[in-house]
C-alpha positions as CSV (number, residue, x, y, z in Angstrom):
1,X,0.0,0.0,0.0
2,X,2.7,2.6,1.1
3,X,4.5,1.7,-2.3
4,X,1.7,2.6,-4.2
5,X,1.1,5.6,-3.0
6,X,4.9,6.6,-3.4
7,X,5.2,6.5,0.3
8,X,8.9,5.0,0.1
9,X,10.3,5.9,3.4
10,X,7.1,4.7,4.9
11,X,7.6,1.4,3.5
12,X,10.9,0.8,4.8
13,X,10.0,1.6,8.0
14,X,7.6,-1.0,7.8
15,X,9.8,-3.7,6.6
16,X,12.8,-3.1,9.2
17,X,9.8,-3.6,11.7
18,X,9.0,-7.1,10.7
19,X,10.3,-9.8,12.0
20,X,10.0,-12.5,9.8
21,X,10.6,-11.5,6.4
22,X,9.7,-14.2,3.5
23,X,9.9,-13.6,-0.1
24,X,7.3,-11.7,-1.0
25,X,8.4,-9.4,1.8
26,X,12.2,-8.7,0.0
27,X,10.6,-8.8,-3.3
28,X,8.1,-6.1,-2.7
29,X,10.9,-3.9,-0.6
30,X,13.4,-4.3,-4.1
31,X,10.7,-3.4,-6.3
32,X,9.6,-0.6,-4.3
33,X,13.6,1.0,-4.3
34,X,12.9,0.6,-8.2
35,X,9.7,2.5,-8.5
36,X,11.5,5.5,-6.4
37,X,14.0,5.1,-8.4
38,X,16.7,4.0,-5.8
39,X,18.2,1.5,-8.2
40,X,21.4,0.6,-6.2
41,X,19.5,0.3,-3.4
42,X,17.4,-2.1,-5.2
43,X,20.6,-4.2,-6.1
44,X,21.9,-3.6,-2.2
45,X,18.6,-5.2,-0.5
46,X,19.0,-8.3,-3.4
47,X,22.6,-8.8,-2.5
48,X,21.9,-8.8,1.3
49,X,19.0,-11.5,1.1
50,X,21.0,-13.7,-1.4
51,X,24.8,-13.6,0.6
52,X,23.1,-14.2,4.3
53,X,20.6,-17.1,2.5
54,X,17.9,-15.3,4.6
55,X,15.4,-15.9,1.6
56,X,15.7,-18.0,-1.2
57,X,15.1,-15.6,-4.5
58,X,12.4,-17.1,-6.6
59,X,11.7,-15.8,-10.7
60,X,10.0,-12.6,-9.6
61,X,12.7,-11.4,-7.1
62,X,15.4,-12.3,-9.8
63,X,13.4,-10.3,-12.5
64,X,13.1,-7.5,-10.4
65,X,16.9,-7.3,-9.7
66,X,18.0,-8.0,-13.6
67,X,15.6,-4.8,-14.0
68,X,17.6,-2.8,-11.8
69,X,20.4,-3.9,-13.3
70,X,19.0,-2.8,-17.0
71,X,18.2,0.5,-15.8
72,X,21.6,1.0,-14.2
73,X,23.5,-1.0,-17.3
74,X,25.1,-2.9,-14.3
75,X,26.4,-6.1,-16.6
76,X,28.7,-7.5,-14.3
77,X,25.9,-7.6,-11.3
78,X,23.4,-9.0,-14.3
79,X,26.1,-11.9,-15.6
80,X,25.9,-12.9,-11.5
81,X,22.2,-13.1,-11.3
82,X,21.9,-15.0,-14.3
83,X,24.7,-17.8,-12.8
84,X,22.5,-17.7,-9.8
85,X,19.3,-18.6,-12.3
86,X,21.6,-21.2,-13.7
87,X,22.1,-22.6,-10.0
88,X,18.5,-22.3,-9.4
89,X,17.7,-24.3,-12.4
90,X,14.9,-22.1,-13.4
91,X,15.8,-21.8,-17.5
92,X,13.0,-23.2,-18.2
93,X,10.7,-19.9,-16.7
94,X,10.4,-17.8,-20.2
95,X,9.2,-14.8,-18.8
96,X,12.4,-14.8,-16.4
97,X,14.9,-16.1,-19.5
98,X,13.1,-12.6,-21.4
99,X,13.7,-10.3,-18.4
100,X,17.5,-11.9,-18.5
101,X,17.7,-11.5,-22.5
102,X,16.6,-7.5,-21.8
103,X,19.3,-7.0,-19.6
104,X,22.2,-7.8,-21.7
105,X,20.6,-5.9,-24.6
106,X,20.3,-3.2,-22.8
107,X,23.5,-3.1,-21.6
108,X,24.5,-3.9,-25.2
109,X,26.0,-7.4,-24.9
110,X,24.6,-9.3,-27.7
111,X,26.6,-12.1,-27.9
112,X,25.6,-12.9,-24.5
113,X,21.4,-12.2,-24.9
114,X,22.0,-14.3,-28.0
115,X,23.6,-17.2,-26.0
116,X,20.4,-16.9,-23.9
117,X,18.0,-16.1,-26.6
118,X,19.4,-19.3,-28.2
119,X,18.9,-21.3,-25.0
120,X,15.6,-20.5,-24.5
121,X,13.2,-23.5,-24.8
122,X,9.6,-21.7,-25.5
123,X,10.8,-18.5,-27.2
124,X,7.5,-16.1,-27.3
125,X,7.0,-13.2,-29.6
126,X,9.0,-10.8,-26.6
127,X,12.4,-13.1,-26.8
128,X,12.4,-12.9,-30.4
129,X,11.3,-8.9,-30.7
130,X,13.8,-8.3,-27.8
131,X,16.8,-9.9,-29.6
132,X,16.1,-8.5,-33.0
133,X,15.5,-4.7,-31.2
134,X,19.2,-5.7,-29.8
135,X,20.2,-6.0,-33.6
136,X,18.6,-3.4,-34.6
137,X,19.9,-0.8,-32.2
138,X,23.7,-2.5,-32.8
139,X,22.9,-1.1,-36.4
140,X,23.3,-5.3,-37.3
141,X,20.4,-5.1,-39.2
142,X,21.5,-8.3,-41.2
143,X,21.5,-10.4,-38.0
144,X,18.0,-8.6,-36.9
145,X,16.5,-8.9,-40.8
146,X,17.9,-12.6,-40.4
147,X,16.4,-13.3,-37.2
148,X,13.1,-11.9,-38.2
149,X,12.4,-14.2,-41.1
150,X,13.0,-17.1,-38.9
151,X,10.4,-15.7,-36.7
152,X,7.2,-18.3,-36.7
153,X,4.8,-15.4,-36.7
154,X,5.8,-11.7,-36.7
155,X,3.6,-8.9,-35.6
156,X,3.5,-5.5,-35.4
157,X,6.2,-4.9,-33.1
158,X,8.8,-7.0,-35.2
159,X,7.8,-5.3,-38.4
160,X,8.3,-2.1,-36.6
161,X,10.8,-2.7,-35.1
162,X,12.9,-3.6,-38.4
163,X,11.5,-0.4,-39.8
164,X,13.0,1.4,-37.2
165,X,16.3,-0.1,-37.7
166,X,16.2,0.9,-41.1
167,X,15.2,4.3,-40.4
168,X,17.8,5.2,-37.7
169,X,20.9,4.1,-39.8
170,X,19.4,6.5,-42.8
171,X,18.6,3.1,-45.2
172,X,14.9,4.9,-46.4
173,X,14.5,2.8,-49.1
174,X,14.8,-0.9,-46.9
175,X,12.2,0.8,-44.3
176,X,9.8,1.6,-47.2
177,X,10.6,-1.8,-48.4
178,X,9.6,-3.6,-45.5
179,X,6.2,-0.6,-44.9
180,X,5.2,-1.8,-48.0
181,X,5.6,-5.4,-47.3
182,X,3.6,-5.6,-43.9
183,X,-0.4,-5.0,-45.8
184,X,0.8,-8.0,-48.1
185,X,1.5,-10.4,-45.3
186,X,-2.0,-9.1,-43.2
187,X,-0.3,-6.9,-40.8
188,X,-1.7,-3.4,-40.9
189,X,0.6,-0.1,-40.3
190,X,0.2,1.6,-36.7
191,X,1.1,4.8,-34.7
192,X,4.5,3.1,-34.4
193,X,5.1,2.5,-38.4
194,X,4.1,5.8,-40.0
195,X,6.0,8.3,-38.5
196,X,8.9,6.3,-39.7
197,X,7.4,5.6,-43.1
198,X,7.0,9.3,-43.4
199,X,10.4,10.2,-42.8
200,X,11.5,7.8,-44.8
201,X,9.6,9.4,-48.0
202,X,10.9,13.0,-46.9
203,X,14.4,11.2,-47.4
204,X,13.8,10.3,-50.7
205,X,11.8,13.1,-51.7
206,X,8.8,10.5,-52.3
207,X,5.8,13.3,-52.2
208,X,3.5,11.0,-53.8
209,X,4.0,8.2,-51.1
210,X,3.7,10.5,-48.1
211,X,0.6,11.4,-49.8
212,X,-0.3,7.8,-49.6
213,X,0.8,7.6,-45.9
214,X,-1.2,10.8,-45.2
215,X,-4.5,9.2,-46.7
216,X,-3.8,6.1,-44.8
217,X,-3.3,8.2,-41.0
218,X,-6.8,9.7,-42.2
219,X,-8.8,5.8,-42.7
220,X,-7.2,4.6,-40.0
221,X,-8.0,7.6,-37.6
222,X,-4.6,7.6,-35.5
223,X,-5.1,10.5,-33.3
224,X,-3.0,13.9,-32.7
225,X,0.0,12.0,-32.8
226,X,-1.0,11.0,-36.5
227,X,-1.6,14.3,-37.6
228,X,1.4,16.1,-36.5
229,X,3.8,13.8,-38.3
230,X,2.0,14.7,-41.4
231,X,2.0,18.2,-40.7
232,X,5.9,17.7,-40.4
233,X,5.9,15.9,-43.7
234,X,4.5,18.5,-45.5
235,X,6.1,21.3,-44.0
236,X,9.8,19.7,-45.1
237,X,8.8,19.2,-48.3
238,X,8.1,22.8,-48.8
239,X,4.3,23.0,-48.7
240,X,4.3,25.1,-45.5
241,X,0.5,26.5,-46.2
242,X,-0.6,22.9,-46.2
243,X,0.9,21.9,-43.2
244,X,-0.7,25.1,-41.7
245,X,-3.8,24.0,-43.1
246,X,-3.7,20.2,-41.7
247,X,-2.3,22.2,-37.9
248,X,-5.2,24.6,-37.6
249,X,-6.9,21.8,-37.6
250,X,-5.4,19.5,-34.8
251,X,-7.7,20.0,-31.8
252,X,-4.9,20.3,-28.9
253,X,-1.9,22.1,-30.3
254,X,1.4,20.7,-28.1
255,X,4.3,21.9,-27.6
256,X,6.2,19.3,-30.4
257,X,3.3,20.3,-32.7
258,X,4.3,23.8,-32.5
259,X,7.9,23.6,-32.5
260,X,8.0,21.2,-35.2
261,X,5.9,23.6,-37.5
262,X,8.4,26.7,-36.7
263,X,10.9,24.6,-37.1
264,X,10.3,23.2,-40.4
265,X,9.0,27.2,-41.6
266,X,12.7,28.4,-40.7
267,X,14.7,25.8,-42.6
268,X,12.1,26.7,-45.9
269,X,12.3,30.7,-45.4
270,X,9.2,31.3,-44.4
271,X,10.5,34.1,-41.6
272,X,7.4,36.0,-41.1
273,X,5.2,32.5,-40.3
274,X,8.1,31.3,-37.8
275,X,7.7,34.8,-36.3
276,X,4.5,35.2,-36.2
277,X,3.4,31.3,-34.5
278,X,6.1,32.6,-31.8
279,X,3.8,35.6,-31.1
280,X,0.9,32.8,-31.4
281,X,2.1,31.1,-28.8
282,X,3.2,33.9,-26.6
283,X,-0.3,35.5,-27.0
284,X,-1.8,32.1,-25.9
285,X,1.0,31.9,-22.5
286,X,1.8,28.6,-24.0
287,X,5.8,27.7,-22.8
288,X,8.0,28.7,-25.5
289,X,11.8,26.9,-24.6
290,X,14.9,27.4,-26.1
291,X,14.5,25.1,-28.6
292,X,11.8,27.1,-30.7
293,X,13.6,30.6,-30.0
294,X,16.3,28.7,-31.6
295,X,14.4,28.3,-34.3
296,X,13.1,31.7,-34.9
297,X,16.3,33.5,-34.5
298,X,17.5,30.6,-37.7
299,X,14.1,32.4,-39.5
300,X,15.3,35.6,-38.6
301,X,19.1,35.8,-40.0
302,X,18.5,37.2,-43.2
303,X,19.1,41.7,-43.7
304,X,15.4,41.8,-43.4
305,X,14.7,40.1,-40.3
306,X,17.5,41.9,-38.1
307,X,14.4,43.9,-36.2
308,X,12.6,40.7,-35.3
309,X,15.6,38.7,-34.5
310,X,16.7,41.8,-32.1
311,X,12.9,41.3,-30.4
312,X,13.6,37.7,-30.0
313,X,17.1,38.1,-28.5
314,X,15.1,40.6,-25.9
315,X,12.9,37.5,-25.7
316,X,15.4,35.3,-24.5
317,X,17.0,37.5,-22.0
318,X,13.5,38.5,-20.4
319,X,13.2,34.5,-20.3
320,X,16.9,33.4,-19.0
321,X,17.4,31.7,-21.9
322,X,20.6,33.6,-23.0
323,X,23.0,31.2,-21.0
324,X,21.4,28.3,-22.6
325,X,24.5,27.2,-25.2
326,X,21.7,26.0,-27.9
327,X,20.1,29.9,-27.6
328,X,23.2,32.4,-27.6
329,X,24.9,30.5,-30.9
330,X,21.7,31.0,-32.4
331,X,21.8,35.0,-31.4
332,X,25.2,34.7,-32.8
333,X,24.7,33.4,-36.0
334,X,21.4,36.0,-36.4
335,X,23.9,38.8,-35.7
336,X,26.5,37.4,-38.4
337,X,24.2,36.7,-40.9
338,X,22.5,40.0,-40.6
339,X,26.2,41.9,-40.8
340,X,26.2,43.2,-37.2
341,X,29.5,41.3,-36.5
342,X,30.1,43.8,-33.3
343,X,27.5,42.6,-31.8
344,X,28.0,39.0,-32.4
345,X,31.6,39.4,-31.3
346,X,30.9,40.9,-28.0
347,X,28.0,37.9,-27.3
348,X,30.8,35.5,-28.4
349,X,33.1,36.9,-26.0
350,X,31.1,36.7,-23.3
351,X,30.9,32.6,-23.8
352,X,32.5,30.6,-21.6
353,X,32.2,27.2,-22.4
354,X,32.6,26.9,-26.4
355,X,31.6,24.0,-28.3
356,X,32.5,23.2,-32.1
357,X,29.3,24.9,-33.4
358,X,29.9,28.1,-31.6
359,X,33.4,28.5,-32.9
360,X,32.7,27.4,-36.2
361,X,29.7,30.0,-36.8
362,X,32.1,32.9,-35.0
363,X,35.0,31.9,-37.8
364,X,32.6,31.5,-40.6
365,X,30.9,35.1,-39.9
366,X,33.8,36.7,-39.7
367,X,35.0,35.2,-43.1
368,X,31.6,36.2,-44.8
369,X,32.0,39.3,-43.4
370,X,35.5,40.1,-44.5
371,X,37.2,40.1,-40.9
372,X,39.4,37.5,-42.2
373,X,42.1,38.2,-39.8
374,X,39.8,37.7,-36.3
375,X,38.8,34.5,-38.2
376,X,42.4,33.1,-39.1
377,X,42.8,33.9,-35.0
378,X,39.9,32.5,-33.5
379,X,40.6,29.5,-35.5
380,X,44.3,29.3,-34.0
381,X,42.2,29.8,-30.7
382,X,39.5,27.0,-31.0
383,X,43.2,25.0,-31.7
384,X,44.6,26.1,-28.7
385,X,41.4,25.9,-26.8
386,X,41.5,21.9,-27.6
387,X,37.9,21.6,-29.5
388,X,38.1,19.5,-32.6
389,X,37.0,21.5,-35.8
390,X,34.4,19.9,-38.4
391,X,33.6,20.1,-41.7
392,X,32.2,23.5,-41.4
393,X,34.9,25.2,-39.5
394,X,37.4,24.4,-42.1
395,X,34.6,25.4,-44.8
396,X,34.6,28.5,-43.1
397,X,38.6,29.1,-43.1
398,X,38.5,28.3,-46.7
399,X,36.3,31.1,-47.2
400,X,38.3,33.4,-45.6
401,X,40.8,32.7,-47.6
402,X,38.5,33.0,-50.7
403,X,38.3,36.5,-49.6
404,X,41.7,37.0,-49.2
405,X,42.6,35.6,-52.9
406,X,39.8,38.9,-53.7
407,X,41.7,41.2,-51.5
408,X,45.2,40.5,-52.3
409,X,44.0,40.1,-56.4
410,X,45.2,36.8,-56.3
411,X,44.0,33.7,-59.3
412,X,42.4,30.6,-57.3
413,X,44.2,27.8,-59.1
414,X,43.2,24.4,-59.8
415,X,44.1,23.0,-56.6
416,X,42.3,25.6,-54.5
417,X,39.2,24.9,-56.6
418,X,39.8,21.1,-55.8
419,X,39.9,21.8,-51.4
420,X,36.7,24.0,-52.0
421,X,34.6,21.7,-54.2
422,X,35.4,18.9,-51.7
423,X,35.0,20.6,-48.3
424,X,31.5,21.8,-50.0
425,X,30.4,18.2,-51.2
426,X,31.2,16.8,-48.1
427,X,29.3,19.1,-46.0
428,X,26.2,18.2,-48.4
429,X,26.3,22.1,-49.7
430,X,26.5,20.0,-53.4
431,X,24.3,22.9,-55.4
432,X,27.1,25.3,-54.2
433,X,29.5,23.3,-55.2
434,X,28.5,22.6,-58.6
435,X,27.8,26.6,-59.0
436,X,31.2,27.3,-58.0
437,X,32.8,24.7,-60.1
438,X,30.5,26.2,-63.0
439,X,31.7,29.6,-62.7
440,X,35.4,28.6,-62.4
441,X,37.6,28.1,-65.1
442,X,37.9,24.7,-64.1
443,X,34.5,23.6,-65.9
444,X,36.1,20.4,-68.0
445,X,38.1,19.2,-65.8
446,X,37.3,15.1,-65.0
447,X,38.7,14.6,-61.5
448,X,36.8,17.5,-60.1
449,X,33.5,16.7,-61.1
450,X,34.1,13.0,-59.7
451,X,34.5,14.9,-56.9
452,X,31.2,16.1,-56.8
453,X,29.2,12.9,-58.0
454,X,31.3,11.1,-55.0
455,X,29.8,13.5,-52.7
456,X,26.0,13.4,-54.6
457,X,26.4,9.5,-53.6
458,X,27.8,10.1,-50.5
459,X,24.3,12.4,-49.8
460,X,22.4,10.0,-51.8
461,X,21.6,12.9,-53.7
462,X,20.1,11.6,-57.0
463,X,19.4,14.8,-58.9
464,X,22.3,16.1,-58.3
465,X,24.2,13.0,-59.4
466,X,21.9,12.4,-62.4
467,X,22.6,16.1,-63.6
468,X,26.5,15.6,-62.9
469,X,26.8,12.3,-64.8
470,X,25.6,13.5,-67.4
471,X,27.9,16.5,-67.8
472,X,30.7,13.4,-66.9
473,X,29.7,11.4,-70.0
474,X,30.3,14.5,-72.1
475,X,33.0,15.2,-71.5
476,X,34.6,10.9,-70.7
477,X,32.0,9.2,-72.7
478,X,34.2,6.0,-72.0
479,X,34.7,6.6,-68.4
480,X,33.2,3.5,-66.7
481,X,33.8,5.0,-62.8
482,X,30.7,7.8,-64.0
483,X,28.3,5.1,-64.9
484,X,29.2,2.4,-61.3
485,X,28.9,5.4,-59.4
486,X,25.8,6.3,-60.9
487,X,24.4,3.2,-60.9
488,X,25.3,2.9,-57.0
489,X,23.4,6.1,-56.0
490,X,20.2,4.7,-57.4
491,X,20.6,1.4,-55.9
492,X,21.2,2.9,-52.6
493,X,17.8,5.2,-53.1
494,X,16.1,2.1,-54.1
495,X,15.7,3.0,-57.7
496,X,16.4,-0.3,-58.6
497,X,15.1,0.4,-62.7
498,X,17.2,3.1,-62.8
499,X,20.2,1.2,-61.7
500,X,19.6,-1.6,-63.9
501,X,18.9,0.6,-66.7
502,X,22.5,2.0,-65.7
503,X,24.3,-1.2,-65.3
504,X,22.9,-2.4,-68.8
505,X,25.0,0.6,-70.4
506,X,27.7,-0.4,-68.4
507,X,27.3,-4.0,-69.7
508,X,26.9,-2.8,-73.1
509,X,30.1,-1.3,-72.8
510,X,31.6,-4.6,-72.3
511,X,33.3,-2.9,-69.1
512,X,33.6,-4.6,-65.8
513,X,33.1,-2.4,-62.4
514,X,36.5,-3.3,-61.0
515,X,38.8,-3.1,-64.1
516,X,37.3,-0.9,-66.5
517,X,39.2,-0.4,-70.0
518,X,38.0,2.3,-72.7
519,X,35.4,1.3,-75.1
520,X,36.2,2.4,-79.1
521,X,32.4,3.5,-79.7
522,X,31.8,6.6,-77.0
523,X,29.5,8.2,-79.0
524,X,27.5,5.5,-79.5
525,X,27.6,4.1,-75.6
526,X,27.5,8.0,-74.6
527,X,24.6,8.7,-76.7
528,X,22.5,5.3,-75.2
529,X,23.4,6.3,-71.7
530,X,21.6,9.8,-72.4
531,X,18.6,7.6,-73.6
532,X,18.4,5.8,-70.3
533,X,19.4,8.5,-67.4
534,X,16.3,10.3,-66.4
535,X,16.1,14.1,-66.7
536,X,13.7,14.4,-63.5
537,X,14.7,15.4,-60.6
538,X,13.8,12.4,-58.6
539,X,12.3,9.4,-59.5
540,X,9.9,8.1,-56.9
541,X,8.2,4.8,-56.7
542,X,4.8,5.0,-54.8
543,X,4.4,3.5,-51.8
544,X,2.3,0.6,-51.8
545,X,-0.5,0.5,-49.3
């Protein structure tokens, strides 16, 4: 009773005051340390009855202790308890065997849960959905996609549970694969499967399959959770009045609803909505956090918007939210991007804990706002300072240097063009890239542009790489890396036509992937590879449901 109503210290009073103590007693006492959270407790009043023998543990004490034990990602204390199960003889309990196989999962030792997901005599659906959520999370999704086939009879938790294996390791097109499969074996899609069915189509740019997701969230009546991951679809894929449309309509607005649409308005340039669902929500005293000022400040950092990002930054300080790291890098960058670099400097100054992002926006703004000197020093600082620079910090020193080739009236050469084209495809900025390779004097040469279809691949970034290839052919007809490269982006989008359609130029070429030799009719083979690459920007397959 006392654990129930949270009454912990209560409890324990309770228990030191009986005398005899059986079983159920300990038992009850461990799991109440676990529902206060009091986890080593937990593990202290288990280690106690087991060393004195003052109880024997049965399956429910040892389940509450491997618990503990999962929550605390205590493996050597859970590789005791499970010899003590072994002493006990009790392998045959499947429920306890399950609460075992959690453990090491969750404290990420798979080879052991698999020695005791293999050992388990009456595997139910939880042992095998456990072990393949063990692959899953690993990023083995081989073993997991393995495991599941062998599965006697999979439900909506093991097809989700794929999916979401898929979807975290960035494979879109194997989680729309297996989305697609679950209505052809009787399963039907749930509030689990969609959201990552959704984001899998805003991966690939499939608009006409998260339409097809969005009709089926309507038939099937999900909810407000439903809703505002269709809202987010829409809103990434650019159709911002839609998404408004679809969130006027969900009856309780929360607070991931809103941040998600503000959000999703500042990475497509639609400042004024970002700032104006800020005053929304101010107007209605709903909690705006740091997270969606964050937002609103990115909304906020063009020329135009320097008036309401000022109002925000008041915002913030009127809130306390100007010592929050997340908050006063996004002031930063508003005050770069806007051109008032003195006041972004004297914020910056005023930072004492620095992470990469913060020095790599201060480096960046000063670059694009021709203080290349405070740049070339705070980078020698960040050095110094031991933080680790990225992709975009050394992006940004390149740019100050591109300024200084404009100061100094100095010729980029062919290797500077090289560094820039390579930092820029790497850091997914690929449409810059291929501007600045366009506008260079660099336009024909090879080894650059296999630069940028490396990154386009790399991005899986298939209208970029169609567009590139094709430039590639015209200028190497017979160079076999353009077409394998090619024909690896689609396949890794899931566009397997296209990559056949690919690989049967490549074949027709009489070239082989890993030791490619000219071919004497270019024209010809450049002419048929023309025929075959599309000239869309993205070929989607729609999702079948």
């Amino acid at each position: 009773m006392y654990t129930d109503f949270k009454l912990f210290d209560s409890a324990r009073q309770l228990f030191d005051e009986i005398h005899e103590r059986n079983v159920v007693t300990w038992t009850t006492m461990i799991n109440s340390y676990i529902s206060a959270g009091n986890l080593f407790e937990a593990l202290r009043m288990f280690n106690l009855m087991s060393e004195f023998e003052l109880e024997t543990p049965n399956p429910f004490t040892f389940s509450s202790a491997l618990k503990a034990c999962s929550l605390l990602g205590d493996l050597e204390m859970g590789k005791s308890i499970h010899r003590s199960i072994f002493r006990g003889s009790l392998q045959c309990d499947t429920i306890l065997m399950n609460t075992l196989l959690i453990m090491y999962v969750k404290c990420r030792s798979l080879s052991d849960a698999r020695e005791v997901f293999d050992a388990i005599l009456w595997k139910n659906s939880s042992s095998w959905n456990t072990m393949i959520d063990g692959y899953a999370k690993d990023g083995q999704m081989g073993e997991a996609v393995d495991l599941f086939l062998q599965m006697p009879v999979r439900d909506n938790v093991s097809w989700n549970t794929v999916i979401a294996g898929f979807t975290s390791l960035g494979d879109s097109s194997k989680a729309l694969e297996f989305v697609q499969m679950m209505p052809r074996h009787g399963v039907h899609l749930d509030q689990f499967t969609f959201p990552c069915a959704l984001k899998a189509c805003s991966c690939l740019n499939m608009l006409t399959a998260g339409k097809e997701t969005h009709c089926y969230v309507v038939k099937s009546d999900f909810g407000l959770c439903g809703w505002k991951h269709v809202v987010d679809f829409y809103a990434r894929h650019g159709y911002v009045e839609d998404a408004l449309g679809l969130f006027k309509r969900l009856p309780n607005k929360d607070m991931v609803a809103w941040t998600a649409l503000i959000s999703v308005c500042s990475q497509n340039g639609s400042s004024h909505l970002a700032f104006s669902l800020l005053g929304d929500m101010i107007y209605l005293n709903l909690q705006v956090n740091h997270f969606v000022t964050s937002s609103v400040l990115k909304a906020c950092s063009t020329l135009a918007g320097l008036g309401s990002g000022k109002q925000v930054h008041t915002y913030c300080i009127k809130c306390g939210y100007e010592s929050e790291q997340i908050t006063v890098t996004s002031i930063i960058d508003m005050y770069l991007k806007c051109g008032e670099i003195e006041d972004a400097l004297t914020l910056f100054s005023g930072i004492n804990e620095r992470d990469t992002i913060c020095w790599s926006g201060i480096i960046s703004g000063c670059g694009h706002n021709g203080r290349s000197k405070e740049a070339l020093e705070y980078f020698n600082e960040m050095i110094k300072s031991g933080v680790k620079p990225n992709e975009v910090t050394y992006l940004g020193v390149l740019c100050m240097q591109t300024f200084w080739f404009v100061e100094h009236e100095l010729e980029p050469k062919l290797e500077h063009y090289g560094c820039m084209v390579d930092l820029l495809g790497r850091a997914g900025y690929l449409k810059e890239a291929e501007k600045l390779l366009m506008s260079s004097p660099y336009q024909t040469d090879q080894t650059l542009w296999s630069s940028l279809l490396w990154a386009c691949g790399i991005h899986g970034n298939a209208e970029s790489g169609s567009r590139i290839a094709r430039h590639l052919v015209s200028l190497s007809p017979g160079d076999p890396s353009v077409y394998v490269t090619l024909a690896n982006i689609y396949a890794s989008l899931g566009m397997w036509n296209d990559a056949t359609e690919v690989r049967a130029v490549i074949k027709e070429m009489g070239l082989r992937e890993k030791a490619p030799h000219l071919c004497s009719h270019r024209n010809r083979i450049a002419k048929r590879f023309f025929d075959v690459l599309p000239e869309k920007t993205f070929l989607a397959h729609p999702l079948e449901i």
